[in-house]
C-alpha positions as CSV (number, residue, x, y, z in Angstrom):
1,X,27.3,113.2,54.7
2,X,30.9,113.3,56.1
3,X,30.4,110.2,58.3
4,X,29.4,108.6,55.2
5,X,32.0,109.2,53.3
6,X,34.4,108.8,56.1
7,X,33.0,105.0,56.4
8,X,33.4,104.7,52.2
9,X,36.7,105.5,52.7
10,X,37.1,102.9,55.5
11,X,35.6,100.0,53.3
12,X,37.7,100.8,50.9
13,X,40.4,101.0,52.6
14,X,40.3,97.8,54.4
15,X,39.6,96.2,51.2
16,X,42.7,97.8,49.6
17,X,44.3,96.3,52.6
18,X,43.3,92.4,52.6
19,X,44.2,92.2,48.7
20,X,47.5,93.5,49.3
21,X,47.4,90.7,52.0
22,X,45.9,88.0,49.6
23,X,48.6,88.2,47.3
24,X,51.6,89.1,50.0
25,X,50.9,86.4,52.3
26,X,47.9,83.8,50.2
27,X,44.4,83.8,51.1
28,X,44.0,81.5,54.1
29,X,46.4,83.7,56.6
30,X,44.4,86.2,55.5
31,X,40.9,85.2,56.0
32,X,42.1,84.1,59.6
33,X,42.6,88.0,60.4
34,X,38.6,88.3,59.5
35,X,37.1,85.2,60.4
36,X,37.0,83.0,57.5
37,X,36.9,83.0,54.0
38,X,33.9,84.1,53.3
39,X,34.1,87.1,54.7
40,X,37.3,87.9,53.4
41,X,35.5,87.7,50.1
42,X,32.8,90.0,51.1
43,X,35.1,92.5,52.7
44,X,38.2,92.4,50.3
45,X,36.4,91.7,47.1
46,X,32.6,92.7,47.3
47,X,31.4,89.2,46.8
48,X,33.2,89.3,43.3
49,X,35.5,86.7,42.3
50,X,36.6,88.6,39.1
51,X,38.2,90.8,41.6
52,X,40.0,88.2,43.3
53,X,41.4,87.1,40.1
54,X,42.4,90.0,39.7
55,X,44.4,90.8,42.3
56,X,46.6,88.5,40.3
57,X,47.1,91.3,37.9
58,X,50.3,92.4,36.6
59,X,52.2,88.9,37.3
60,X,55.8,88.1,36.4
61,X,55.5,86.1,33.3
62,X,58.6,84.2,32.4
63,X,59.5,81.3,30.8
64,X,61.0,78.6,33.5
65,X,65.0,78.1,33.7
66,X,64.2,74.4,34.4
67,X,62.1,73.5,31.8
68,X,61.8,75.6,28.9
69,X,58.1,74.5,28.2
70,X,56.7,76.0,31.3
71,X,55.5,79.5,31.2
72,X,55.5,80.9,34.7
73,X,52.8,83.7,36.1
74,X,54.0,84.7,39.3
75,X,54.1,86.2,42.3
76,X,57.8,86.1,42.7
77,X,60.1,83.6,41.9
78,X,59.5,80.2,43.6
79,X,55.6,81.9,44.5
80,X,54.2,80.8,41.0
81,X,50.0,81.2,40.6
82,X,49.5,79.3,37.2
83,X,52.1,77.4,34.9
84,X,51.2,77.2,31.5
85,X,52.7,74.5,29.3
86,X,53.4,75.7,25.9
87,X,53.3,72.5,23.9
88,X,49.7,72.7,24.7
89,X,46.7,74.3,26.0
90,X,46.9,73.2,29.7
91,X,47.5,75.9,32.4
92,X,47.9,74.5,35.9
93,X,46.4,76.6,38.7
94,X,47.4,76.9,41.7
95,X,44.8,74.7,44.1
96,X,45.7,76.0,47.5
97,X,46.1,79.7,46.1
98,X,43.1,80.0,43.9
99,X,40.9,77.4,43.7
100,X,40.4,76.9,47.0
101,X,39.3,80.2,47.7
102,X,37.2,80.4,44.8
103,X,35.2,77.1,46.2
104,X,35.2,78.3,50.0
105,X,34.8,81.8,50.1
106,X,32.4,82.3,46.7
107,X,30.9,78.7,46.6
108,X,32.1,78.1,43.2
109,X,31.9,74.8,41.4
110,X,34.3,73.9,39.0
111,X,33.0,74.6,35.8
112,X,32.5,77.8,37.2
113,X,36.3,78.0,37.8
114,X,37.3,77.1,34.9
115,X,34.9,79.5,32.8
116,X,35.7,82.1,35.0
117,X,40.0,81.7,34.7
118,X,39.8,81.6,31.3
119,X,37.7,84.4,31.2
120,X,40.5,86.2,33.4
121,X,43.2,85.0,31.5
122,X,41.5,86.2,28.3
123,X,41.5,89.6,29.5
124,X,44.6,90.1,30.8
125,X,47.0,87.5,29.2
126,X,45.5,87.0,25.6
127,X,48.6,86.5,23.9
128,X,48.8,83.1,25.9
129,X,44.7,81.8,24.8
130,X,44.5,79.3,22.6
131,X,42.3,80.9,20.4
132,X,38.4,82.6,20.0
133,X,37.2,79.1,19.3
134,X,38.7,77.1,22.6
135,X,40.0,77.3,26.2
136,X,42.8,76.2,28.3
137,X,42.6,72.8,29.9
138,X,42.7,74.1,33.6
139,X,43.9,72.0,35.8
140,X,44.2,72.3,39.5
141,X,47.1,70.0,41.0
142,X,47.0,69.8,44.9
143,X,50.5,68.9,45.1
144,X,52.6,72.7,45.7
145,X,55.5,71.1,42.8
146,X,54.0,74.7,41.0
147,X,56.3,76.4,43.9
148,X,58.9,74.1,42.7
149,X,59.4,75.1,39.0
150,X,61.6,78.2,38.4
């Protein structure tokens, strides 16, 4: 029973660990510490892309210095995961920090994505969804100008 328990804790643990990883230092350097991406999403996140999303948690919402239609969820400054433009219902995402992921380590499509942010963002940023009735337009730009926008 103790071994057990002791090996629990372990897993949970290490789990604990990679997230705090994910979100310090992004998902790729992390997955190279445990060979690849999909089994950084087995061992830091069960196989469950809810809880990568939700690592995500608790972001710094602000509205951008630059251009006051941006709403900024991020990391830190200049380490932005989404941008939401206010004058309508589009909400870039990160590519390289979650979409990426999503497609290599949990073999999402992206339809799946998409449901599955606004889902997300639904539960923890509802003041920001459209309404019952519609979703964001997710986009996924590959260029890293979200970095850019403070």
């Amino acid at each position: 029973m103790k071994s057990l328990i002791k090996k629990i804790l372990k897993e949970e643990t290490l789990s604990q660990t990679l997230k705090e990883q994910v979100k310090e230092f992004g998902w790729e350097d992390t997955a190279e510490l445990v060979n690849g991406p999909k089994n950084l999403a087995k061992l830091g996140f069960s196989n469950k892309p809810m809880e990568f999303l939700n690592v995500f948690n608790g972001l710094d919402v602000v509205r951008s210095e630059q251009d006051k239609e941006y709403i900024l969820f991020r990391v830190s400054k200049g380490n932005n995961i989404m941008l939401l433009q206010e004058s309508s219902t589009v909400l870039y995402v990160s590519y390289s920090k979650v979409k990426s992921f999503l497609e290599s380590g949990f073999n999402m499509d992206n339809k799946s994505i998409r449901k599955l942010i606004n889902v997300w963002m639904s539960k923890n940023h509802s003041e920001f969804v459209p309404s019952l009735f519609t979703s964001f337009d997710i986009r996924f730009p590959t260029m890293a100008w979200i970095d850019t926008v403070v």
